[in-house]
C-alpha positions as CSV (number, residue, x, y, z in Angstrom):
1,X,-22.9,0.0,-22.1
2,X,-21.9,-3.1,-24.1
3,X,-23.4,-7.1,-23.0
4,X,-21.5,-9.6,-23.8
5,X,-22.6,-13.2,-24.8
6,X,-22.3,-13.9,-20.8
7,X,-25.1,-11.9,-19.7
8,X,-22.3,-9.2,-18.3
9,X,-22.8,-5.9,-18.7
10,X,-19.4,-3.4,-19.4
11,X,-19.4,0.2,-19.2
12,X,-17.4,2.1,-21.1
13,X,-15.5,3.4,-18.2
14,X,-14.8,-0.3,-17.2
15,X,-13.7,-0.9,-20.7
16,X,-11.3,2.7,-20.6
17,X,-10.0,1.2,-17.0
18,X,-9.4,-2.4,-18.0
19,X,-7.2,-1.1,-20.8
20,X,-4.8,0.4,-18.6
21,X,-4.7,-2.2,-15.9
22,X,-4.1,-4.6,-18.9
23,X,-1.0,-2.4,-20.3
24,X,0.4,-2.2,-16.5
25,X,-0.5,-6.2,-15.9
26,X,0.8,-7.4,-19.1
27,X,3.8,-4.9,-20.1
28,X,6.3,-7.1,-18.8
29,X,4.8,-10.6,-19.3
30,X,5.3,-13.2,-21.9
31,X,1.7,-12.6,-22.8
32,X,2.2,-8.8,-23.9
33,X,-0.1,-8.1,-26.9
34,X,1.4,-5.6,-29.7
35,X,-1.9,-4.4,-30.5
36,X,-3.1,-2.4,-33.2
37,X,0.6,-4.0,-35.2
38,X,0.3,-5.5,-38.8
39,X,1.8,-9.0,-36.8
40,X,-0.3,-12.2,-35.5
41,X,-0.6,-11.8,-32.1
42,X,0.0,-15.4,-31.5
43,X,4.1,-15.8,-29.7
44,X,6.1,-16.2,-32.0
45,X,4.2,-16.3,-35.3
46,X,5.7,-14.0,-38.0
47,X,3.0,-14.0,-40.5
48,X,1.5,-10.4,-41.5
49,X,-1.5,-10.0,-40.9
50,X,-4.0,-9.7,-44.0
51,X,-7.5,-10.5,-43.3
52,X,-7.6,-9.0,-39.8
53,X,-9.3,-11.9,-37.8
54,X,-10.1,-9.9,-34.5
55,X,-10.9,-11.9,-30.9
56,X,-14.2,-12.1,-30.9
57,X,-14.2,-12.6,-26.7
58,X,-11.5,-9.7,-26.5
59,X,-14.1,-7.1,-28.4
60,X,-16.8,-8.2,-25.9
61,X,-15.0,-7.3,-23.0
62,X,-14.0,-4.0,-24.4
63,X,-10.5,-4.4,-25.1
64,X,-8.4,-3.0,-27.9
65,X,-8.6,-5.5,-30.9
66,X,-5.9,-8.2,-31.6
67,X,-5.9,-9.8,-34.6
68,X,-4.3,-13.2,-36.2
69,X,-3.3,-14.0,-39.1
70,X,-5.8,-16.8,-39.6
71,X,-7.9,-19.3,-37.8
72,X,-5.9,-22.1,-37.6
73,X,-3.7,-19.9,-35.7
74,X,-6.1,-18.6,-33.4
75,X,-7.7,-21.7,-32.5
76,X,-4.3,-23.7,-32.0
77,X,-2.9,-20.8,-29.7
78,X,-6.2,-19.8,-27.8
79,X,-5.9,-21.7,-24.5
80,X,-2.8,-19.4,-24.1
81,X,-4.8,-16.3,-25.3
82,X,-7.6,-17.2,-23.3
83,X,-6.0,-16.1,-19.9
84,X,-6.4,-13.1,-20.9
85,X,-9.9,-13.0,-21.2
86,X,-9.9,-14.7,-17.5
87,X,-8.0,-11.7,-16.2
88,X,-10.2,-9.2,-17.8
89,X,-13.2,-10.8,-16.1
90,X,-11.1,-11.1,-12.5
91,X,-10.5,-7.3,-12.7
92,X,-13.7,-6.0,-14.0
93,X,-15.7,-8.0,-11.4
94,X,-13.0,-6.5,-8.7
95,X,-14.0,-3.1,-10.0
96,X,-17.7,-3.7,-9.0
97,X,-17.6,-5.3,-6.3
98,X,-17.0,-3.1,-2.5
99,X,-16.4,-0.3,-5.1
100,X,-13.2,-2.3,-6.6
101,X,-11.4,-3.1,-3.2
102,X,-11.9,-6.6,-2.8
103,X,-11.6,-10.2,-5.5
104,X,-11.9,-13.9,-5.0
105,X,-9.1,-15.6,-3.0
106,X,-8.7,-17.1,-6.4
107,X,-8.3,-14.8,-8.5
108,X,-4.6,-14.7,-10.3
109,X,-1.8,-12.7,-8.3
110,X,-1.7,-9.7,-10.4
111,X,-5.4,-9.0,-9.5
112,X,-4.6,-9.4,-6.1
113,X,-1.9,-7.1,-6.0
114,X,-3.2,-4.5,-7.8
115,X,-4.0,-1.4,-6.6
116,X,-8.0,-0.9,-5.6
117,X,-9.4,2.1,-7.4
118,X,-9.0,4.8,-4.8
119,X,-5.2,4.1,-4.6
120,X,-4.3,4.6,-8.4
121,X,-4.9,8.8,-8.1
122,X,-4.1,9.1,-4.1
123,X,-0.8,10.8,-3.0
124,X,0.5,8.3,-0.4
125,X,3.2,9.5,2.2
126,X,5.3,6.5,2.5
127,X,5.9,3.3,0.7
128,X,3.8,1.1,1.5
129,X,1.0,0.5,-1.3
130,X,-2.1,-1.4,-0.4
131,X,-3.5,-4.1,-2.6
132,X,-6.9,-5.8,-3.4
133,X,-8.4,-7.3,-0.5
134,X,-11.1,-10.8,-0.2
135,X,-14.4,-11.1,0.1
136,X,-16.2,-10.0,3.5
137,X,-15.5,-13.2,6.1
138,X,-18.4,-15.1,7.6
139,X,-19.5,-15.9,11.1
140,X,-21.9,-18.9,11.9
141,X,-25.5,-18.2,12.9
142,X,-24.7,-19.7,16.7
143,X,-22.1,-17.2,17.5
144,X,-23.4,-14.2,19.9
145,X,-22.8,-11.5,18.1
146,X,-22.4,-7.7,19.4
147,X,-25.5,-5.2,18.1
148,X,-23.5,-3.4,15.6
149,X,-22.5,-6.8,13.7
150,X,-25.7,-6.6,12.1
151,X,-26.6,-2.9,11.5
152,X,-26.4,-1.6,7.7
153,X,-24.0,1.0,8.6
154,X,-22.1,-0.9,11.5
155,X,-23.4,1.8,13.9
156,X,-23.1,0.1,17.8
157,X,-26.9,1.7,19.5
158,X,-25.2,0.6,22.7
159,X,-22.3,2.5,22.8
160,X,-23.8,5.7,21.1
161,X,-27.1,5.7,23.9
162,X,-24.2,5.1,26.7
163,X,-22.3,8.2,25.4
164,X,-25.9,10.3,25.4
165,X,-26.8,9.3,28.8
166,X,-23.8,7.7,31.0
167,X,-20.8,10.1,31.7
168,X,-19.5,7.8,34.2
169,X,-16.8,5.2,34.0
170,X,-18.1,1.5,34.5
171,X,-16.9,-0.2,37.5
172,X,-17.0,-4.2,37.2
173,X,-17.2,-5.5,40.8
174,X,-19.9,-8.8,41.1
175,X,-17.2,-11.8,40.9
176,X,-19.1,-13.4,38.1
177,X,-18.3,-10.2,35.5
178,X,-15.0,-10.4,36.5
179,X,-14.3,-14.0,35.5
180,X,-15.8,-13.5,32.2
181,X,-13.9,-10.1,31.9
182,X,-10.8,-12.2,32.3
183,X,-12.0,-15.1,30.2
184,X,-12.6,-12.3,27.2
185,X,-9.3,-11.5,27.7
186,X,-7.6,-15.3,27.5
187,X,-9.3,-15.8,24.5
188,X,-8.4,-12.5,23.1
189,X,-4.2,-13.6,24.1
190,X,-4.7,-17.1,22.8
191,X,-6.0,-15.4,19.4
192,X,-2.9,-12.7,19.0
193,X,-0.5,-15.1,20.1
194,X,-1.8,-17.4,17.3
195,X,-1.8,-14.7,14.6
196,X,1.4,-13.3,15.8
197,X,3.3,-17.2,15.3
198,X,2.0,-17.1,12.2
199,X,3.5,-13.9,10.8
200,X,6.5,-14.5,8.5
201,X,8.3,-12.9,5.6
202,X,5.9,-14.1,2.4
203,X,2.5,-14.1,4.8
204,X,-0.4,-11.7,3.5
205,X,-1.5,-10.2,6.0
206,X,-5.3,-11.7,4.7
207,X,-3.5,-14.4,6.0
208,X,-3.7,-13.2,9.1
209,X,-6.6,-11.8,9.2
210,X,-8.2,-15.7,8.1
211,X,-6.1,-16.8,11.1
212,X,-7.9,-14.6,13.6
213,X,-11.1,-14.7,11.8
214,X,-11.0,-18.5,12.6
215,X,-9.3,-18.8,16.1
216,X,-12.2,-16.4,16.8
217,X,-14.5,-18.6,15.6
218,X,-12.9,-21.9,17.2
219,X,-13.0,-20.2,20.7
220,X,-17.3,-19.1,20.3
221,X,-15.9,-15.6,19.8
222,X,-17.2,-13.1,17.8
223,X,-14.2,-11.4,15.8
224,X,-15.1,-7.3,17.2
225,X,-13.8,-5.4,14.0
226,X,-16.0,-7.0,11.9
227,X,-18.3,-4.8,10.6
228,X,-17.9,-2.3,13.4
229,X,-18.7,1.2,11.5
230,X,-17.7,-1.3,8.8
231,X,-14.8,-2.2,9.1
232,X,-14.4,-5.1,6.5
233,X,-12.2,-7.6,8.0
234,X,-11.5,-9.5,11.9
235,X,-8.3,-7.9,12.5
236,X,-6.7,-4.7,12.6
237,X,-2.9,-4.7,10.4
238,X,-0.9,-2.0,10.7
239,X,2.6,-2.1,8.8
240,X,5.3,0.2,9.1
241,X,4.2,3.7,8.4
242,X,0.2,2.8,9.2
243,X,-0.2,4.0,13.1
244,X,-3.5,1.8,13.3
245,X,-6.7,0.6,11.7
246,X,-4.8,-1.1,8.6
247,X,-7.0,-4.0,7.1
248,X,-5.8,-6.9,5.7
249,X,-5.2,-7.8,2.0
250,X,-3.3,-9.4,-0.4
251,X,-0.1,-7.4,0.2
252,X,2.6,-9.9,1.3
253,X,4.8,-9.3,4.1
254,X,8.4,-8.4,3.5
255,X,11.3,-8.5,5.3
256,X,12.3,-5.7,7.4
257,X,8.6,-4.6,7.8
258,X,7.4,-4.0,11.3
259,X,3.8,-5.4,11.7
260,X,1.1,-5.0,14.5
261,X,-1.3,-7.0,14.8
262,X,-4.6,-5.6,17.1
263,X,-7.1,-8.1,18.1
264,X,-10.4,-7.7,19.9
265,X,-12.6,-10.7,20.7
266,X,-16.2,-10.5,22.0
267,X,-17.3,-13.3,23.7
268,X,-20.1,-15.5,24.1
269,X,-20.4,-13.8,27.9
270,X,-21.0,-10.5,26.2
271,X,-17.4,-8.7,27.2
272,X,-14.8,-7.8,24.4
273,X,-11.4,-7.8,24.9
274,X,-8.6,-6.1,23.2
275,X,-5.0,-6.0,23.0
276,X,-2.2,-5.8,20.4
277,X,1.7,-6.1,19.4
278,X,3.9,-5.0,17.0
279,X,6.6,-7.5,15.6
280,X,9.8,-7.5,13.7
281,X,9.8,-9.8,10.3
282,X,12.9,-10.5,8.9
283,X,15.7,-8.0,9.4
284,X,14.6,-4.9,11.2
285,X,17.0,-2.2,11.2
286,X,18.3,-1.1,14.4
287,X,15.6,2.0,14.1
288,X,13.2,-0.1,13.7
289,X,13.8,-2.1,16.4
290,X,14.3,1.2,18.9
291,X,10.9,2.1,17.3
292,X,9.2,-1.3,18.7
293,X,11.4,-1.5,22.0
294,X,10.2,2.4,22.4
295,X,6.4,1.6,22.0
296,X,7.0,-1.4,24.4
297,X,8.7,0.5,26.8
298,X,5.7,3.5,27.4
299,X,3.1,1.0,27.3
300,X,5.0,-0.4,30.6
301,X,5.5,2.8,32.1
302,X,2.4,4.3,31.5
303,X,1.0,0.5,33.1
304,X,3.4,1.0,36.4
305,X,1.1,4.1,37.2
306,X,-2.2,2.6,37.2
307,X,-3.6,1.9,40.4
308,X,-6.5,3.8,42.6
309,X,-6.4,7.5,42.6
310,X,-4.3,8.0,39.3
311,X,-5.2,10.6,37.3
312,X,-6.3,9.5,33.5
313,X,-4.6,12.3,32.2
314,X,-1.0,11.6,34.2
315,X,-0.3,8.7,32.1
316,X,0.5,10.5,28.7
317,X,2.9,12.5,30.9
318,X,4.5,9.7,31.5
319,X,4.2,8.1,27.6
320,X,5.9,11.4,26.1
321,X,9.0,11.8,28.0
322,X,10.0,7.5,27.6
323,X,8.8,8.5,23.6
324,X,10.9,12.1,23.4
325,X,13.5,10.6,25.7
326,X,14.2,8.0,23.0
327,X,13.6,10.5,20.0
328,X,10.3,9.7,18.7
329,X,7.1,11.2,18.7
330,X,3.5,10.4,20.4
331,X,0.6,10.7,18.0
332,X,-2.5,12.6,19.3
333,X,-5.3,11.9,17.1
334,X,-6.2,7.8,19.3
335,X,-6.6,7.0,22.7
336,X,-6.9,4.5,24.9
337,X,-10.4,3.7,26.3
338,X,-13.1,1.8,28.7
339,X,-14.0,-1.7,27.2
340,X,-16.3,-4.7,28.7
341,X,-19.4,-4.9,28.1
342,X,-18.8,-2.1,24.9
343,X,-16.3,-2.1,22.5
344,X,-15.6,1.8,23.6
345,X,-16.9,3.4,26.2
346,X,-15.1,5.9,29.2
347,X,-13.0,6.6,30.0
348,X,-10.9,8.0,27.1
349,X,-7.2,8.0,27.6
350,X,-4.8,10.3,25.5
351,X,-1.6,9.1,25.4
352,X,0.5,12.9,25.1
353,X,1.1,15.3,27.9
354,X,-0.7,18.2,28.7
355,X,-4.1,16.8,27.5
356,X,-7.9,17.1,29.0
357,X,-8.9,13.8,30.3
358,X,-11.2,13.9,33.1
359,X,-11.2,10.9,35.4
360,X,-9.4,9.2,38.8
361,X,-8.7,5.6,38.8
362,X,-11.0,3.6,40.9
363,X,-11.0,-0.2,41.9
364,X,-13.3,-2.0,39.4
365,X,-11.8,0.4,36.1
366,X,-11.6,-1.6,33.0
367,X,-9.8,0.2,30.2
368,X,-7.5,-0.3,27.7
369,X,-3.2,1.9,27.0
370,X,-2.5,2.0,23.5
371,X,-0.1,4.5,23.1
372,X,1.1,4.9,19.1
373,X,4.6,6.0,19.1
374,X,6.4,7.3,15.9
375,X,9.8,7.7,14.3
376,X,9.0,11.1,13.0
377,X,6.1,13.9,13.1
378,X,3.7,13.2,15.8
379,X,0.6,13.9,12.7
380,X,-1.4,11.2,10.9
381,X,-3.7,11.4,7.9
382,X,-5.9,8.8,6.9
383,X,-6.0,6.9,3.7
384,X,-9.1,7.2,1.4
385,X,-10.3,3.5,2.7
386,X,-11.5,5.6,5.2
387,X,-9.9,3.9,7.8
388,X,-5.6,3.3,7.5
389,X,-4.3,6.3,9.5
390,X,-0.5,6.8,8.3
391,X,2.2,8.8,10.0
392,X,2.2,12.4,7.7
393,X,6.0,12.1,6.7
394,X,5.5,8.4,6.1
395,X,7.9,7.5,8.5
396,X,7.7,4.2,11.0
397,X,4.8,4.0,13.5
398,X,4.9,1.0,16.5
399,X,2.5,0.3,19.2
400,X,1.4,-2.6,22.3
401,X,-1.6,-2.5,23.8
402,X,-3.4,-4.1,26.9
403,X,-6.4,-4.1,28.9
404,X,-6.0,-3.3,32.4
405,X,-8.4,-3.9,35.6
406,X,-7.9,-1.5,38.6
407,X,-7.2,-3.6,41.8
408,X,-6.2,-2.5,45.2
409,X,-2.9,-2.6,44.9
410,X,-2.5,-1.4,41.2
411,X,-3.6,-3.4,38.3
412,X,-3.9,-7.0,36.9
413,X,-2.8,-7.2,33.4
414,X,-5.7,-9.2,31.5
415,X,-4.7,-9.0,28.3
416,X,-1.0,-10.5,29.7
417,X,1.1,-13.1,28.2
418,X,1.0,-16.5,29.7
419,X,3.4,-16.3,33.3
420,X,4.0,-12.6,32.6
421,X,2.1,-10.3,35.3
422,X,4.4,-7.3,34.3
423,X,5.5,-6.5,30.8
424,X,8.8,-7.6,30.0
425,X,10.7,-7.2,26.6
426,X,11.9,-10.0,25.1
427,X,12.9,-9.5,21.6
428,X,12.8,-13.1,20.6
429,X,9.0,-12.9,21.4
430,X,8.3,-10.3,18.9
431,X,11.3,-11.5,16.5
432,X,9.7,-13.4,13.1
């Protein structure tokens, strides 16, 4: 290892990396160094080189020398060479920090769209690349928080002592539970519908994740992704091949790109809520846009079923013939699940036919349908973030989601849009 004059200490793998990100960075820009060359490396100086005057800075942060062909040149071109140096720091500071995923909202555009170190080697199935993302989002000290917000590893002791000793599905019936089950849920609505008016061609979706992370905060909510098993960021992004769990980062939107944006809020009552869409940007093709109408439509069927003494396992009956009926496909690998007072908790709802869930609906039932319906091959890996599952062919991926209380006559929507008790599609809604 090599210190520089700032204190900073450079490995010589950080060096080895830098030097290709610098090729890949700089290749094509004005700034592109012909290094190791008999030429000054100031633009557009022709003089050969004789007494090879090397960059002093450039040698302390381990990259390849560059030499000028005096010092009047070098001093009278090194605010432009400088930059340079800037970027090095900007990417070898990214490298060490969240092991290289995340940089300073600052930081120049070609460190925030790089790739983060676990990309560069990883065989992707689709298109879509990820980028760098920012730095870990705050919440104030007066916000309630949930117990895994806090734990080292993100582990929630709630939920994992409730799974070891409660088999039992939750029923919320005392009036006072019930209003701040509902309240949860109006707060969780007023938080996607202001993420999702804020989605546009050009948008990162860090952008939206800051967004969420704030109308959280506004409304005395704690943001429920945060942190939860570690999640990095306040939202859950998911773009066109990724079925769920994409986080946010610098990647902009573009058009044609089908986004959903899932949202949970936990609120100052101790209830979470959690709900999501998936939205058309730009020009969606007319696959695409069967893809979203698809998704749509089997959350709304599998939602016409629920009421008291409907099997939990009849509902992905119902999900696979509105997805095979429309030629996609019904990924097995998430479920829908119990929420309130947990994040997750019974019961667990698979969205396919033919599957194992135990469980009758009963008055009181608070749960969530998610069903993730693809273009292609049912089958998801996961990226090596550990969390973005991808559809395996790479293909297109939508999904809605709501929670859902069991009445007596069948279920109130919580989770619904303002003056719409029954899901009902309405491209413009989703249309940005």
């Amino acid at each position: 290892a090599v210190e520089s004059t700032d204190g900073i200490i450079y490995s010589r793998s950080h060096r080895n990396n830098f030097y290709h990100n610098t090729i890949s960075l700089f290749f094509s820009s004005s700034l592109i160094l012909i290094l190791m060359s008999s030429s000054c490396a100031s633009p557009g100086c022709t003089n050969v080189v004789v007494s090879r005057l090397a960059c002093p800075k450039c040698l302390q942060l381990g990259l390849p020398p560059v030499y000028f062909c005096g010092q009047e040149c070098f001093k009278s071109n090194y605010n432009q060479h400088k930059s340079i140096h800037n970027l090095a720091k900007q990417i070898i500071l990214s490298n060490e920090n969240d092991g290289g995923v995340s940089c300073p909202e600052d930081s120049l555009d070609e460190v925030k769209k790089s790739l983060p170190p676990w990309a560069k080697t990883y065989n992707f199935t689709g298109e879509l690349r990820p980028c760098l993302q920012s730095p870990r989002r705050t919440v104030p000290d007066s916000i309630r928080r949930p117990d895994y917000a806090t734990h080292p590893k993100g582990v929630s002791v709630s939920e994992q002592e409730d799974k070891a000793s409660n088999q039992l599905i939750h029923i919320y019936s005392d009036e006072q539970e019930l209003n701040d089950l509902r309240y949860a849920c109006r707060m969780g609505r007023e938080v996607l519908d202001i993420a999702g008016n804020s989605l546009r061609v050009g948008v990162t979706t860090d952008e939206i994740d800051r967004i969420v992370h704030e109308a959280c905060i506004e409304r005395d909510c704690y943001p429920s992704p945060l942190n939860y098993y570690k999640f990095p960021k306040s939202v859950c992004t998911s773009v066109n091949e990724v079925i769920c769990h994409g986080i946010p980062d610098y990647r902009e939107i573009q058009d044609g790109d089908i986004v959903n944006i899932d949202v949970t809020t936990f609120c100052r009552n101790g209830f979470h809520a959690d709900l999501n869409e998936t939205f058309m940007v730009g020009h969606v093709d007319a696959e695409g846009e069967k893809l979203v109408h698809t998704a749509f439509d089997c959350l709304k069927g599998a939602l016409a079923m629920v009421k008291p003494g409907t099997l939990y396992q009849d509902l992905g009956t119902t999900i696979q013939k509105i997805a095979t009926t429309n030629g996609c496909s019904v990924n097995r690998t998430y479920c829908g699940h119990g929420i309130g007072k947990l994040f997750h908790t019974a019961p667990n709802i698979p969205h396919y036919n033919k599957n194992k869930a135990k469980g009758i609906m009963r008055v009181g039932h608070v749960f969530t349908v998610e069903p993730m319906i693809n273009l292609g091959k049912p089958q998801d890996v996961t990226w090596n973030d550990s969390w973005t599952a991808v559809t395996v062919d790479g293909m297109r991926s939508a999904q809605f989601e709501h929670t859902v209380l069991v009445t007596q006559t069948g279920c109130e929507l919580l989770t619904a849009r303002k003056d719409e008790p029954v899901m009902t599609w309405n491209k413009e809604l989703l249309q940005r």
